[in-house]
C-alpha positions as CSV (number, residue, x, y, z in Angstrom):
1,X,-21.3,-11.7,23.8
2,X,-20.1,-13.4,26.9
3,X,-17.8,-11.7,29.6
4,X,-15.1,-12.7,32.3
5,X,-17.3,-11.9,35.2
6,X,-20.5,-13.3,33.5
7,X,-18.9,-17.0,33.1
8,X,-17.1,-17.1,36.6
9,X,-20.8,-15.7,37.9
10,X,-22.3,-18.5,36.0
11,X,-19.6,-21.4,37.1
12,X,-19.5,-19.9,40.5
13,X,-22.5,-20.6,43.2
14,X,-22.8,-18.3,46.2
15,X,-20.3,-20.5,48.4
16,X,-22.5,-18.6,51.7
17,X,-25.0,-20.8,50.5
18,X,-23.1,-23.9,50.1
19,X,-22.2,-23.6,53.3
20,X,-18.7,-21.9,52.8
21,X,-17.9,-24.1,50.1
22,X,-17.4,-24.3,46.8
23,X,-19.7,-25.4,44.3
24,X,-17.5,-24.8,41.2
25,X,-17.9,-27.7,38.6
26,X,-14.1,-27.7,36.9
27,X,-15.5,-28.7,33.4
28,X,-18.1,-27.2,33.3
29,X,-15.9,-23.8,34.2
30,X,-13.1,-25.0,31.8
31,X,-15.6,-25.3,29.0
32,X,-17.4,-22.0,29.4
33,X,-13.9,-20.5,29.1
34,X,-13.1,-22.5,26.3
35,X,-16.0,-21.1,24.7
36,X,-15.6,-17.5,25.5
37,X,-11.6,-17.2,24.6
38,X,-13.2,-18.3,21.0
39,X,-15.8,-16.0,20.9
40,X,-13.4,-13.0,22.0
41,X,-10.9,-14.3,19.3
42,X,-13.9,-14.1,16.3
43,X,-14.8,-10.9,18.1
44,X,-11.8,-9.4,17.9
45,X,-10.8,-10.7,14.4
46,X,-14.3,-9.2,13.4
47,X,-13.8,-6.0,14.9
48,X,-10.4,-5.5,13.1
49,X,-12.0,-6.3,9.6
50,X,-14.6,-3.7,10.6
51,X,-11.8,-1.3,11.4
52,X,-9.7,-2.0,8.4
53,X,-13.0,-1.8,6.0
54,X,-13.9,2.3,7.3
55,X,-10.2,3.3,7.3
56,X,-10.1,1.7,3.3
57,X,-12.9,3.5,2.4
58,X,-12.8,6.4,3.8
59,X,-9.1,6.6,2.3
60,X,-10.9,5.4,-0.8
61,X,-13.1,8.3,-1.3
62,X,-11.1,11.0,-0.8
63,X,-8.4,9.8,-2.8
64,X,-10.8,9.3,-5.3
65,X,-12.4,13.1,-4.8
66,X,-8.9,14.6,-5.2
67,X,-9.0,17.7,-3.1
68,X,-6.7,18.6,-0.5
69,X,-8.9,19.5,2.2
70,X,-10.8,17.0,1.7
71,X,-7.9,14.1,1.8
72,X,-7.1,15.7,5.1
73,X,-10.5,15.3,6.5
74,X,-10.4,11.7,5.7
75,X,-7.2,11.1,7.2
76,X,-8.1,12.8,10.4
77,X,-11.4,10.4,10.3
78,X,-9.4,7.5,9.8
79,X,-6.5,8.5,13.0
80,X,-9.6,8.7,14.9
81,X,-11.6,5.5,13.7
82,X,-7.8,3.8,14.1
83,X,-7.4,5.2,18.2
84,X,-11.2,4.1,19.1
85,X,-10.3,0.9,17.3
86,X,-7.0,0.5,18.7
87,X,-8.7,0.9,22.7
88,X,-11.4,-1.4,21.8
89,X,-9.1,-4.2,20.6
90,X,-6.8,-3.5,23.8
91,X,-10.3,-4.4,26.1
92,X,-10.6,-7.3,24.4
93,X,-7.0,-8.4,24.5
94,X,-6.9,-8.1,28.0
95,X,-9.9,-10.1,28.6
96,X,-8.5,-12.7,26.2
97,X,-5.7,-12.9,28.7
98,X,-7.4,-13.2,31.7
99,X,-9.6,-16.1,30.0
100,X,-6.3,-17.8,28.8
101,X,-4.5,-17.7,32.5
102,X,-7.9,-19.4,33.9
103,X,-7.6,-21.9,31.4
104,X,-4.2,-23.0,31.9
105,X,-4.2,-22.5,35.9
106,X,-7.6,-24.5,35.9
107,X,-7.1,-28.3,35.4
108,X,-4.0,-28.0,37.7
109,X,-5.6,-26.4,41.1
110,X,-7.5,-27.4,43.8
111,X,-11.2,-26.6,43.6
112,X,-10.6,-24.6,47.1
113,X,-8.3,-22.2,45.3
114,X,-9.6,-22.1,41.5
115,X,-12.9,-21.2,43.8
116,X,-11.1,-18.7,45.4
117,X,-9.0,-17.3,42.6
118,X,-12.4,-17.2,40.7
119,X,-14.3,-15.6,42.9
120,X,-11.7,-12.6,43.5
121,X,-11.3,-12.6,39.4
122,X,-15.2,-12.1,39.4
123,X,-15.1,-9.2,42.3
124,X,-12.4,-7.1,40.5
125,X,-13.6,-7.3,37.0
């Protein structure tokens, strides 16, 4: 799958090249988001079905085995399948975001500053 720093490294020219400036093609950058904030939704939809399908089985067997220590096992795999989960969806959240602020901010800025605000996106991720 696609990331942040991969699409503004994509959209985004060396601008020492360019001679200082900018080579950033707007809808071509705007479209490339576009594309990546679906992909991170599926992703992250996808993930959470994952997540959900362990936690019910897992619950499932040992329900279904009856025995204490066992049941306790399976709950403690599930808290930790649920934690991993729950940091992995966060990442993805978060990268969501960022897409989403680039694509509202985009269509409204000078190609001077979505360059600059891209490139310092791309150097912090």
């Amino acid at each position: 799958m696609k990331t942040l720093k991969s699409v503004l490294a994509d959209a985004l020219p060396d601008a020492g090249l360019l001679g200082g400036e900018y080579g950033l093609d707007r809808k071509r950058l705007i479209a490339e988001l576009a594309s990546l904030a679906d992909d991170l939704r599926r992703g992250y939809w996808f993930r959470v079905c994952g997540v959900a399908t362990v936690v019910a089985g897992i619950v499932g067997i040992a329900v279904s085995m009856n025995e204490i220590p066992v049941l306790v096992t399976a709950f403690a795999a599930a808290a930790v399948c649920l934690f991993g989960a729950t940091t992995m969806l966060k990442g993805i959240t978060d990268e969501l975001a960022r897409v989403r602020m680039l694509l509202t901010i985009a269509p409204e800025l000078t190609i001077e500053a979505l360059g600059e605000i891209a490139e310092k996106a791309s150097a912090s991720l």
